[in-house]
N, CA, C and O atoms as a MOPAC input file, in Angstrom:
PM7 MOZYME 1SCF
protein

 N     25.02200 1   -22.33300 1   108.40500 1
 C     26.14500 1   -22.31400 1   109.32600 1
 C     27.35600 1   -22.93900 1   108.63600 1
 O     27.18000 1   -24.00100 1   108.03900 1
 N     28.46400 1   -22.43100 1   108.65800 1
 C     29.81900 1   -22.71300 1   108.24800 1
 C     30.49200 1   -23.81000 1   108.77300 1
 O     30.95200 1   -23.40900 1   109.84200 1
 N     30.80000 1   -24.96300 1   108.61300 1
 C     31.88900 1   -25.92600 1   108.84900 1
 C     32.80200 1   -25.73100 1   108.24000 1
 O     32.81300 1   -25.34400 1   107.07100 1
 N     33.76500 1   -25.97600 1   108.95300 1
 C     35.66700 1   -26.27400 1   108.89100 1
 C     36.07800 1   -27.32000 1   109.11800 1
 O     36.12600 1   -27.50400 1   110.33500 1
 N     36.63900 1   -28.68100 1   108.17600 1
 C     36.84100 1   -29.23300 1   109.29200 1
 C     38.60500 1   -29.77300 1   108.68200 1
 O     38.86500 1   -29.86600 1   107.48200 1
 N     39.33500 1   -29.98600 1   109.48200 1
 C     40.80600 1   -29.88500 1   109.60400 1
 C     41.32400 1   -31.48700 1   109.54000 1
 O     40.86400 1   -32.45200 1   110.14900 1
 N     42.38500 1   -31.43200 1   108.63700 1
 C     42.83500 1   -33.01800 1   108.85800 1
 C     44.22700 1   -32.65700 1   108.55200 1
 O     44.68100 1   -31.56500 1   108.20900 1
 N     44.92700 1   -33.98700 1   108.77800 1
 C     46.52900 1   -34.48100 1   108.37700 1
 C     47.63900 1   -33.90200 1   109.17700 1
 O     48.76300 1   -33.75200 1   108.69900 1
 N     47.27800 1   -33.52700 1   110.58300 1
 C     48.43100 1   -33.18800 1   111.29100 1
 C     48.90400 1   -34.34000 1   111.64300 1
 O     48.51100 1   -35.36100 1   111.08000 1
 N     49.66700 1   -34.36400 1   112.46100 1
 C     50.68400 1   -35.38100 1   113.17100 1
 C     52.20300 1   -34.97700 1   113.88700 1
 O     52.48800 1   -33.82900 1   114.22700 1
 N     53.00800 1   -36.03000 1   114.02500 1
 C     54.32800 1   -35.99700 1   114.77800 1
 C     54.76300 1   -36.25600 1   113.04100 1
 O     54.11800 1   -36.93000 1   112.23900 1
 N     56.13200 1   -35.44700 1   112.76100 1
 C     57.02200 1   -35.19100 1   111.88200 1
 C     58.28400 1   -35.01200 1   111.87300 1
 O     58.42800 1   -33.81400 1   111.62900 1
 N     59.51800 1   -35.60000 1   112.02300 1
 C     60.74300 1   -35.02100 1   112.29200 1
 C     60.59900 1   -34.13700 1   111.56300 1
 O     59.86900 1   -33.91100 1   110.59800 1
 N     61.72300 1   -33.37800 1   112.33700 1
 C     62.43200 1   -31.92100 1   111.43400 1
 C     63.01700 1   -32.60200 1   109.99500 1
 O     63.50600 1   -33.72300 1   109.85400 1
 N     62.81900 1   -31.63100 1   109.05400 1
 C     62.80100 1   -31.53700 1   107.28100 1
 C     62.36300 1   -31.97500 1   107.16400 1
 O     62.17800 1   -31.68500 1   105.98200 1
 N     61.13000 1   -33.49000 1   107.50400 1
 C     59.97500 1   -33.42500 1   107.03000 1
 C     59.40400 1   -32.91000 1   106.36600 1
 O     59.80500 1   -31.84400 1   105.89800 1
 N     57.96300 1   -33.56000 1   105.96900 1
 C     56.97200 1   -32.50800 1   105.29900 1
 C     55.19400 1   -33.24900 1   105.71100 1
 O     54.82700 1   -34.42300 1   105.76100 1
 N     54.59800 1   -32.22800 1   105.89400 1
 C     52.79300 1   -32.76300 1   105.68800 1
 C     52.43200 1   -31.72800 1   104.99000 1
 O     52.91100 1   -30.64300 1   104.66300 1
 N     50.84300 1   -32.71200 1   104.74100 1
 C     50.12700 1   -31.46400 1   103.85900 1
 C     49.06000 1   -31.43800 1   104.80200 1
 O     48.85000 1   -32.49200 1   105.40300 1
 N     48.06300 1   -30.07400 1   105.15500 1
 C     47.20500 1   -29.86000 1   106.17900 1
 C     45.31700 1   -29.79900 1   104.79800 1
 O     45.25200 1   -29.34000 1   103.65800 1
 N     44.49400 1   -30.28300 1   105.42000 1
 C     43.43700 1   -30.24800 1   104.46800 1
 C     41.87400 1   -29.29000 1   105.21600 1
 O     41.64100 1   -29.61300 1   106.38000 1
 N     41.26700 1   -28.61900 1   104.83100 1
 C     40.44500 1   -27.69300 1   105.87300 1
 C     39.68200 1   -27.66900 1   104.54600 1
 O     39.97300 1   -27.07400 1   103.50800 1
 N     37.86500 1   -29.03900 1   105.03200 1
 C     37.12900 1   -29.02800 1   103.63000 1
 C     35.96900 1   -27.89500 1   104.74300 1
 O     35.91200 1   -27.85900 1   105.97200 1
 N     35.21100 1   -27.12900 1   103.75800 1
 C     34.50400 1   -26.66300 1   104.12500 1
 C     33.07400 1   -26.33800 1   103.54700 1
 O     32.79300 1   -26.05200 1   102.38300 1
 N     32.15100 1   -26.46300 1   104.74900 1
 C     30.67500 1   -26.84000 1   103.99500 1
 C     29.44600 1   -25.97600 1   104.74400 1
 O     29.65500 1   -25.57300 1   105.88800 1
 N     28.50500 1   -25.76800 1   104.26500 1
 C     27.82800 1   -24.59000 1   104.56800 1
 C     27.66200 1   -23.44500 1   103.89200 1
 O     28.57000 1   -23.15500 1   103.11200 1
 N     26.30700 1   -22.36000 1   104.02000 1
 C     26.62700 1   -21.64700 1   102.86300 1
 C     26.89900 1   -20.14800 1   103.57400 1
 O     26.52500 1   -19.72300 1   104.66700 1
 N     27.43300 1   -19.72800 1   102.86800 1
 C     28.42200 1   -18.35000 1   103.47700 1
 C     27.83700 1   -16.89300 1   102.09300 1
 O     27.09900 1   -17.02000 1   101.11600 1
 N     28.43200 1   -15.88600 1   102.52500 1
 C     28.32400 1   -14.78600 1   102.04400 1
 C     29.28200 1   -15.10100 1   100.37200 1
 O     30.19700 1   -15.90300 1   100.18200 1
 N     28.71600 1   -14.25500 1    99.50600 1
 C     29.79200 1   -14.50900 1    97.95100 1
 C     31.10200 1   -14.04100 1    98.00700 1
 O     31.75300 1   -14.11000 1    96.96400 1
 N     31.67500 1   -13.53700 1    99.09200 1
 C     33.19600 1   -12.40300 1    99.40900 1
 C     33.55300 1   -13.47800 1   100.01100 1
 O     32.63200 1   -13.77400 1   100.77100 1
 N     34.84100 1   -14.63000 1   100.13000 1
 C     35.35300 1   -14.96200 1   100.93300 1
 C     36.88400 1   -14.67500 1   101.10700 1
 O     37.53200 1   -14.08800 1   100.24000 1
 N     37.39800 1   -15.11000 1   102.23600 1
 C     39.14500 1   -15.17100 1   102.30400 1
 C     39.32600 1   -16.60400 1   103.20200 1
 O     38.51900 1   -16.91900 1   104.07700 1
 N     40.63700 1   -17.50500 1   102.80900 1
 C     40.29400 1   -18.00800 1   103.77400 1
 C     41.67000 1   -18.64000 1   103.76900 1
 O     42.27000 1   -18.57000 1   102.69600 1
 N     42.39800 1   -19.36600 1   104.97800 1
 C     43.25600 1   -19.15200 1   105.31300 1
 C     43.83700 1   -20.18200 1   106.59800 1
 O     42.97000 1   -20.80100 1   107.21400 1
 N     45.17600 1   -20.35800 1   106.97600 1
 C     45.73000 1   -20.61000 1   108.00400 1
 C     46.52200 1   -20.32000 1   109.08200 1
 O     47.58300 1   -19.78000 1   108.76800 1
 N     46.34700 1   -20.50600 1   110.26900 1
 C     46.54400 1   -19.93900 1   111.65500 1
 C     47.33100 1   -20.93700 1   112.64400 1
 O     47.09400 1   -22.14400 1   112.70000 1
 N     48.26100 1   -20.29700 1   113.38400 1
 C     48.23700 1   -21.53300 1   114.25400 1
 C     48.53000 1   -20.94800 1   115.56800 1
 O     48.63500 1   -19.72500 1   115.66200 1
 N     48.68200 1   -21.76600 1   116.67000 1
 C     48.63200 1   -21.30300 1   117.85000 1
 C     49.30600 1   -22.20200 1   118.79700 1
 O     48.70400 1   -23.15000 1   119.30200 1
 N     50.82200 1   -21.87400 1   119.11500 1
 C     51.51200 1   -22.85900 1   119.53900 1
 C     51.13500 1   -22.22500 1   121.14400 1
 O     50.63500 1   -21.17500 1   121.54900 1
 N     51.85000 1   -23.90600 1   122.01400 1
 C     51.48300 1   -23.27200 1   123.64100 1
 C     52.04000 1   -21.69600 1   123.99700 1
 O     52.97600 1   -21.26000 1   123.32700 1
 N     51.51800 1   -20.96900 1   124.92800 1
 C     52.08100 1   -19.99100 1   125.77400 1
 C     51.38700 1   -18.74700 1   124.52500 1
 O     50.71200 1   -17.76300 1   124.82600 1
 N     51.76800 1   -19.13500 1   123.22700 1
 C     51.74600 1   -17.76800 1   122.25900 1
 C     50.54900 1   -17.45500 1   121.77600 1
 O     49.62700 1   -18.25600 1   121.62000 1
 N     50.52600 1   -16.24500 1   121.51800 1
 C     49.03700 1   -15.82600 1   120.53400 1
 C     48.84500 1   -16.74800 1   119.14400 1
 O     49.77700 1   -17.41000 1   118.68800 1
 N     47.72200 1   -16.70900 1   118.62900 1
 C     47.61000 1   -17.01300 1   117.56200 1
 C     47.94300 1   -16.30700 1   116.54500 1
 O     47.93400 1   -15.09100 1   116.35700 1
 N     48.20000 1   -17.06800 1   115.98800 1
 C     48.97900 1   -15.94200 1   114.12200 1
 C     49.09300 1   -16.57900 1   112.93600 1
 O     49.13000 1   -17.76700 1   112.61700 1
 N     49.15700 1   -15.21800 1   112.15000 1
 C     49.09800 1   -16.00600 1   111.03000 1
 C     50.04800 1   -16.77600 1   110.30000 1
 O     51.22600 1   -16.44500 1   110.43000 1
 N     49.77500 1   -17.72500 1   109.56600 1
 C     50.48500 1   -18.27600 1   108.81500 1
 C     50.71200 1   -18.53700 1   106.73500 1
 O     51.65900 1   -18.90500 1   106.03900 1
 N     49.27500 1   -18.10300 1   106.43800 1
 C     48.93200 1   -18.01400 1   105.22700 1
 C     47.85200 1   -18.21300 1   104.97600 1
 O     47.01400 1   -18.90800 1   105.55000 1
 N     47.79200 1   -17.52500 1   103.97000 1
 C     46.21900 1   -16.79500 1   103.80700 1
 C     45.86700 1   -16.26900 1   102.52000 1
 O     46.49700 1   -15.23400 1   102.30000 1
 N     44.74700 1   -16.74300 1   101.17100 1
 C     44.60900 1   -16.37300 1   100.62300 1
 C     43.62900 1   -14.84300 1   100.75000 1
 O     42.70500 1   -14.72600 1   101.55500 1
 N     44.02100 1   -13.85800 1    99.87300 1
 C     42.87100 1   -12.68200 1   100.29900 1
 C     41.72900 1   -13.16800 1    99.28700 1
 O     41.57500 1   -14.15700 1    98.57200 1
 N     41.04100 1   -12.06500 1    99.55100 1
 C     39.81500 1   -11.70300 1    98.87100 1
 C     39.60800 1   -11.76800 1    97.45800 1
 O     38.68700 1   -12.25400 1    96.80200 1
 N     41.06800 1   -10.94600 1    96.99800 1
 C     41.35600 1   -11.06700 1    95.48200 1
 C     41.88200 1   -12.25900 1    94.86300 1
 O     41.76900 1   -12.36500 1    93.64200 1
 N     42.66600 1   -13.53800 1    95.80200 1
 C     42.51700 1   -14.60400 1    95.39100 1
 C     44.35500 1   -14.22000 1    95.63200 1
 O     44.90900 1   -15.32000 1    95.63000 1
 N     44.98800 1   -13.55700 1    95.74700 1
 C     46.45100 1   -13.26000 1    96.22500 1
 C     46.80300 1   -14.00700 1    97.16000 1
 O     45.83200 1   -14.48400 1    97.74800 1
 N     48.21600 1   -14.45500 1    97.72700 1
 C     48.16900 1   -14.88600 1    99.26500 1
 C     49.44700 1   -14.54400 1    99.68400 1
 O     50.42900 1   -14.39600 1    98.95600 1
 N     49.37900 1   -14.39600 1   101.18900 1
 C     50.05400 1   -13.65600 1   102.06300 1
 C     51.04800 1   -14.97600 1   103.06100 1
 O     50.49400 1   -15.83100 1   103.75100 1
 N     52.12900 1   -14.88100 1   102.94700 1
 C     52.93400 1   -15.94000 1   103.96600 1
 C     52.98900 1   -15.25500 1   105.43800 1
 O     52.50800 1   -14.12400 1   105.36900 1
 N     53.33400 1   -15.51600 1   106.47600 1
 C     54.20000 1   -15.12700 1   107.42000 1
 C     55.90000 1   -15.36500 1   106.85800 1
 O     56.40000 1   -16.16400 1   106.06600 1
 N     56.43400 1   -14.30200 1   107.65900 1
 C     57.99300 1   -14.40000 1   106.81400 1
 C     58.15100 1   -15.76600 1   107.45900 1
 O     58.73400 1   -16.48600 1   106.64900 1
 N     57.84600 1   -16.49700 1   108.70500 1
 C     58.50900 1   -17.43700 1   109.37100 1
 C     58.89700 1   -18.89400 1   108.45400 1
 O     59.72500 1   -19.80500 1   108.47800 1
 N     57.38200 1   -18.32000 1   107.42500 1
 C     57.28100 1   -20.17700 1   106.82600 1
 C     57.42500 1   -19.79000 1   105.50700 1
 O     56.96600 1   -20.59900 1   104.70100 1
 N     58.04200 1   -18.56400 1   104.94500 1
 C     57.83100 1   -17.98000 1   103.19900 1
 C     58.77300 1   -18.97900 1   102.81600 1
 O     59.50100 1   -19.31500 1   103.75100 1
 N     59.05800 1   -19.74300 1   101.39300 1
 C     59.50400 1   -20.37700 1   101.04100 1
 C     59.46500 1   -22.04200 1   101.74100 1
 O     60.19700 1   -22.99100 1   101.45700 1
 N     58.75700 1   -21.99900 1   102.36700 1
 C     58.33600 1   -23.53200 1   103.08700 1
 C     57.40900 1   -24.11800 1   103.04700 1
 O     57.45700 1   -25.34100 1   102.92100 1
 N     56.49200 1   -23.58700 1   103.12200 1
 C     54.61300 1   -23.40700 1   102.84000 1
 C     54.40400 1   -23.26900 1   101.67700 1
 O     55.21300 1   -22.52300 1   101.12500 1
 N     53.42700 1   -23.80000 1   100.87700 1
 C     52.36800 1   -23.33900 1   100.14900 1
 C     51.10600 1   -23.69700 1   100.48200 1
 O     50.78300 1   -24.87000 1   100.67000 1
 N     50.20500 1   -22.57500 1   100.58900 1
 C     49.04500 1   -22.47200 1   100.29700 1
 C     48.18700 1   -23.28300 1    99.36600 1
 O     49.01200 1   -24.19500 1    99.30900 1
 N     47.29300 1   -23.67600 1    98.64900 1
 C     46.27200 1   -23.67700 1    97.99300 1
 C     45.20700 1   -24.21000 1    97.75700 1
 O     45.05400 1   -25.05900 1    98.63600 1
 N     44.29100 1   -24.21600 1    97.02000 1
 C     42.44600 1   -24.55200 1    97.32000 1
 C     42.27400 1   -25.33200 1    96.22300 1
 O     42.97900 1   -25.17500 1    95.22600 1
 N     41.47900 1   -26.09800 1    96.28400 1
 C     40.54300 1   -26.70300 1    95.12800 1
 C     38.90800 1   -26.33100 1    95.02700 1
 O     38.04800 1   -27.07500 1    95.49800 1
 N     38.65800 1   -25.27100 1    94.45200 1
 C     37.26900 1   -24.15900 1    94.52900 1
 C     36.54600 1   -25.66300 1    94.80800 1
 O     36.10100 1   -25.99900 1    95.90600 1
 N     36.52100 1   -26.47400 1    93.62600 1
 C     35.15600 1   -27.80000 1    93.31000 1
 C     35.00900 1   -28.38300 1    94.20100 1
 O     33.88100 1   -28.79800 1    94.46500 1
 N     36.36800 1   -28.71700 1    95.23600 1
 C     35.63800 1   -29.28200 1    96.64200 1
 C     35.59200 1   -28.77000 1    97.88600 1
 O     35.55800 1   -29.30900 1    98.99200 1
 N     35.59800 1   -27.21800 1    97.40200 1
 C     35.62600 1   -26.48100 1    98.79400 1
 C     36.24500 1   -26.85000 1    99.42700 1
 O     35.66300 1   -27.20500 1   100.45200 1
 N     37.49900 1   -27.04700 1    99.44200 1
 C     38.83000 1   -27.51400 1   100.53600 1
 C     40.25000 1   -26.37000 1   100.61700 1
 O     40.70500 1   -25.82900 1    99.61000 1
 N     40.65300 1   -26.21400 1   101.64500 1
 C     41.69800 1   -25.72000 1   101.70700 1
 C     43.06300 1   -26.31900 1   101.64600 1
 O     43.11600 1   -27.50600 1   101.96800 1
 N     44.26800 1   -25.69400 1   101.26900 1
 C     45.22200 1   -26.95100 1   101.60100 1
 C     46.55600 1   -26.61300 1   102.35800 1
 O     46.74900 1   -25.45500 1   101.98700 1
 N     47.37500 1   -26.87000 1   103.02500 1
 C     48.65300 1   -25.98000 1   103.40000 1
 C     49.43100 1   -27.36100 1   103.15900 1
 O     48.96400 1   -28.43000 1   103.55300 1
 N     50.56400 1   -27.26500 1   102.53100 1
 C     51.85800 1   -27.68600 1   102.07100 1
 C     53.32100 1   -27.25800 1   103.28400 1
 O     54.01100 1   -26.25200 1   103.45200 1
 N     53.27600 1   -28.34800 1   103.78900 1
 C     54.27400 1   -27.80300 1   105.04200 1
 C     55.82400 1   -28.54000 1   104.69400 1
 O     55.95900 1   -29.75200 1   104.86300 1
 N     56.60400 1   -27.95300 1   104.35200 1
 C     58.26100 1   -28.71000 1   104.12500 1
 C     59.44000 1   -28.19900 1   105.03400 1
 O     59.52900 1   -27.16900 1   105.70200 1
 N     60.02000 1   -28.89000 1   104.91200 1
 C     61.35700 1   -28.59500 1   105.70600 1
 C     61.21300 1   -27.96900 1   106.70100 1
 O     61.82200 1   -26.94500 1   107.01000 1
 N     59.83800 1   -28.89700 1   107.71000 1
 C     59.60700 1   -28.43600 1   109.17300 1
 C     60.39100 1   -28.39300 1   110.27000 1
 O     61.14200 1   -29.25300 1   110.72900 1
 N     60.16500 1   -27.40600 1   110.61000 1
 C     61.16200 1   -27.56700 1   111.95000 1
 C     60.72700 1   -27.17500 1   113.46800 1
 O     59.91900 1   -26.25600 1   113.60500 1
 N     61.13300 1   -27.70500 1   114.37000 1
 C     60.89600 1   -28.07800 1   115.96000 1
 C     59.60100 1   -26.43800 1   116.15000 1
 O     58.46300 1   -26.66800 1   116.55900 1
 N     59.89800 1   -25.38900 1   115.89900 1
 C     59.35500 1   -24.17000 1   116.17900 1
 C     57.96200 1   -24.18200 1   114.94400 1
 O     57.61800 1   -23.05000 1   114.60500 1
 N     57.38000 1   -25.05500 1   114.45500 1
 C     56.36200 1   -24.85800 1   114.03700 1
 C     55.91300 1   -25.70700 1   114.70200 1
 O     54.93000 1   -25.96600 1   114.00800 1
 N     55.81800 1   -26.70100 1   115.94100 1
 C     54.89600 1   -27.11900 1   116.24100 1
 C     53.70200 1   -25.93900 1   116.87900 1
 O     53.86200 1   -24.79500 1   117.30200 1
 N     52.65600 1   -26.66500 1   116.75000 1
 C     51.75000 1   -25.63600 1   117.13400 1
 C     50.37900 1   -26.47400 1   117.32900 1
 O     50.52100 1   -27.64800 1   117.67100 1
 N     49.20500 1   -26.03600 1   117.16300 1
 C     47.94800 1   -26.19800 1   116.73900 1
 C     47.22500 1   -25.27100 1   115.29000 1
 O     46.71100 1   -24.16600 1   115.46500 1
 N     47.27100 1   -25.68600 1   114.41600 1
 C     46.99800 1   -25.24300 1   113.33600 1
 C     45.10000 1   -25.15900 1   113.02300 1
 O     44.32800 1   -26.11000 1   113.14600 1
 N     44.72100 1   -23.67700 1   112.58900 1
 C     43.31400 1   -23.88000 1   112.16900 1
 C     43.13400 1   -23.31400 1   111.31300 1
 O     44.05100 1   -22.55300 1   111.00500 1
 N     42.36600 1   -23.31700 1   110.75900 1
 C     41.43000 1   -22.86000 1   109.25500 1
 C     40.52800 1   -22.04000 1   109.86300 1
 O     39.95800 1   -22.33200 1   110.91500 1
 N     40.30000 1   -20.58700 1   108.98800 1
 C     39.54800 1   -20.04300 1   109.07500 1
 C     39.18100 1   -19.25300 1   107.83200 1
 O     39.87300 1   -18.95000 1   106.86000 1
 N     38.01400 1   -19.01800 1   108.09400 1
 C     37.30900 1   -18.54700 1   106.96500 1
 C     36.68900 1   -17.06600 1   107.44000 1
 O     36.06600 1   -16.99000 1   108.50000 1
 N     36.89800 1   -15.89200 1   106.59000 1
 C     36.08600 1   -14.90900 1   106.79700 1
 C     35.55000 1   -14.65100 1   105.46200 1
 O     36.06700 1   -14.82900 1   104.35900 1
 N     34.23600 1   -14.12600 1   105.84300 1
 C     32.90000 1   -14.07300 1   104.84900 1
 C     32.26700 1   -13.03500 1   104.82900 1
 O     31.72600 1   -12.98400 1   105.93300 1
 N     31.88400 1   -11.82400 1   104.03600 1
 C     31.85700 1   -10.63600 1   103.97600 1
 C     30.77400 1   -10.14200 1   103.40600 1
 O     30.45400 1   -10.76400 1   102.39400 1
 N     29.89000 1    -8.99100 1   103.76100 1
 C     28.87700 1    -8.95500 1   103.84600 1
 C     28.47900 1    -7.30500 1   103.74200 1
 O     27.63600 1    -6.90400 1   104.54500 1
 N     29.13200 1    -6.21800 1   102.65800 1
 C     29.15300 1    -5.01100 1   102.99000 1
 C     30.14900 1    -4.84800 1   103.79000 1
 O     31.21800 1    -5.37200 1   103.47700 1
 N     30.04000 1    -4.03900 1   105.08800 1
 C     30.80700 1    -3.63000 1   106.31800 1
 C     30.96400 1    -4.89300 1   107.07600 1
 O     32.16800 1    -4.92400 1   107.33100 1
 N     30.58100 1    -5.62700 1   107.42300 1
 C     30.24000 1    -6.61300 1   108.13000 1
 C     31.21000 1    -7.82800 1   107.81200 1
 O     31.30600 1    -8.22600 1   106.65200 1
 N     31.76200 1    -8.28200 1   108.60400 1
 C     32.60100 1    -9.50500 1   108.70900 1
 C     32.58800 1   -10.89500 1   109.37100 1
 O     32.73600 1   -11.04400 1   110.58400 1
 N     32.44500 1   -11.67600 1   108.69800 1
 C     31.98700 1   -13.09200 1   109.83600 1
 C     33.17200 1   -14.06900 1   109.93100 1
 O     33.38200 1   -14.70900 1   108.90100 1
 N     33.85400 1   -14.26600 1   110.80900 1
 C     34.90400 1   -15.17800 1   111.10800 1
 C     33.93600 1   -16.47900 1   111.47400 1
 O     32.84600 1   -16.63100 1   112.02500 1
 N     35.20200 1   -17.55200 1   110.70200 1
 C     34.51500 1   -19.08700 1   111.25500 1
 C     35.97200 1   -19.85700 1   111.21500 1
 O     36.67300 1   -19.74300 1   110.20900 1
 N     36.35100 1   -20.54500 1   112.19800 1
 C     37.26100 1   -21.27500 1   112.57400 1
 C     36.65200 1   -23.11800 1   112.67700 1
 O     35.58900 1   -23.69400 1   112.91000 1
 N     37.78500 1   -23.41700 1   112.41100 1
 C     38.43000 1   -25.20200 1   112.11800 1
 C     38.17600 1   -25.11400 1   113.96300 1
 O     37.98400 1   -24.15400 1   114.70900 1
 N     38.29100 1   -26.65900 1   114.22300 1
 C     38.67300 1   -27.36200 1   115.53400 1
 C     40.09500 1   -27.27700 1   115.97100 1
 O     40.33600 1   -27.12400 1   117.16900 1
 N     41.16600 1   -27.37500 1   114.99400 1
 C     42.50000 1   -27.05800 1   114.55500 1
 C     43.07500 1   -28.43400 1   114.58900 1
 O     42.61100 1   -28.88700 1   115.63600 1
 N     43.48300 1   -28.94300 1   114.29200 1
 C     44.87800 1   -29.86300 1   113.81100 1
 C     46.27600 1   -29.55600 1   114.58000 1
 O     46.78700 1   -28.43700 1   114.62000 1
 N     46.86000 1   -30.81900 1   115.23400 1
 C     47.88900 1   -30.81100 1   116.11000 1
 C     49.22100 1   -31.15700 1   114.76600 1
 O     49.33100 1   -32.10400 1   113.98600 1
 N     49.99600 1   -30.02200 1   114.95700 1
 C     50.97800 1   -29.96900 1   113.80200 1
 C     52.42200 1   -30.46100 1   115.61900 1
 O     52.26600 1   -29.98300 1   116.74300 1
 N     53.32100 1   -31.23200 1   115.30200 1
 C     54.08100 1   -31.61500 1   116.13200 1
 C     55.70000 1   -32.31500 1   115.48900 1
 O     55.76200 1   -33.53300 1   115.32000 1
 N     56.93200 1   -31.42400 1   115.17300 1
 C     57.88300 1   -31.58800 1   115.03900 1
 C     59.02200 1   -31.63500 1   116.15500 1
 O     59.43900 1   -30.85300 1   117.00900 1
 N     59.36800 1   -33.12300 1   115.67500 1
 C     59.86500 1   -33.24200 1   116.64500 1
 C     60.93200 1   -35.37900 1   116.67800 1
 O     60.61900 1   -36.54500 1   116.43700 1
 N     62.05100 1   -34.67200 1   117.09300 1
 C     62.94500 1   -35.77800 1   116.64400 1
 C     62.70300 1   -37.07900 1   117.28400 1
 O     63.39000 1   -38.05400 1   116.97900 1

């Protein structure tokens, strides 16, 4: 079974910066992607960045040039790099992992992390 587990949110003024950490443990399929989400009140969840399959990664335009992404394979951790935050990224932020299996796809989600900008 897959664990996620999510750290380093908090309250941040605007231009701020945090870094978000999603270590993960358990053993999974050899195909992974894995990635960050968030889900502020009222709205759907969405994406925010996401490495693929091929090891590429994908921004949302909202946070391109604000965010970075990236992993440390050796401790199975994820990482998101958040700068020059502002009031509209608060949210709830999670990690997820999909794990691949042929046709077959297995989603596994974080608890999520309270991301909160705000003066």
């Amino acid at each position: 079974q897959v664990q996620l587990v999510e750290s380093g949110g908090g309250l941040v003024q605007p231009g701020g910066s945090l870094r978000l950490s999603c270590a993960a443990s358990g053993s999974r399929f050899s195909i992974n992607a894995m990635g960050w989400y968030r889900q502020a009140p009222g709205r759907e969840r969405e994406l925010v960045a996401t490495f693929t399959v091929g090891g590429s990664t994908n921004y949302a335009d909202t946070v391109k040039g604000r965010y970075t992404i990236s992993r440390d394979n050796a401790k199975n951790t994820l990482y998101l790099q958040m700068n020059s935050l502002k009031p509209e990224d608060t949210a709830v932020y999670y990690c997820n992992l999909k794990s691949y299996l042929g046709p077959l796809r297995y989603d596994y989600w974080g608890q999520g992390t309270q991301v909160t900008v705000s003066s």
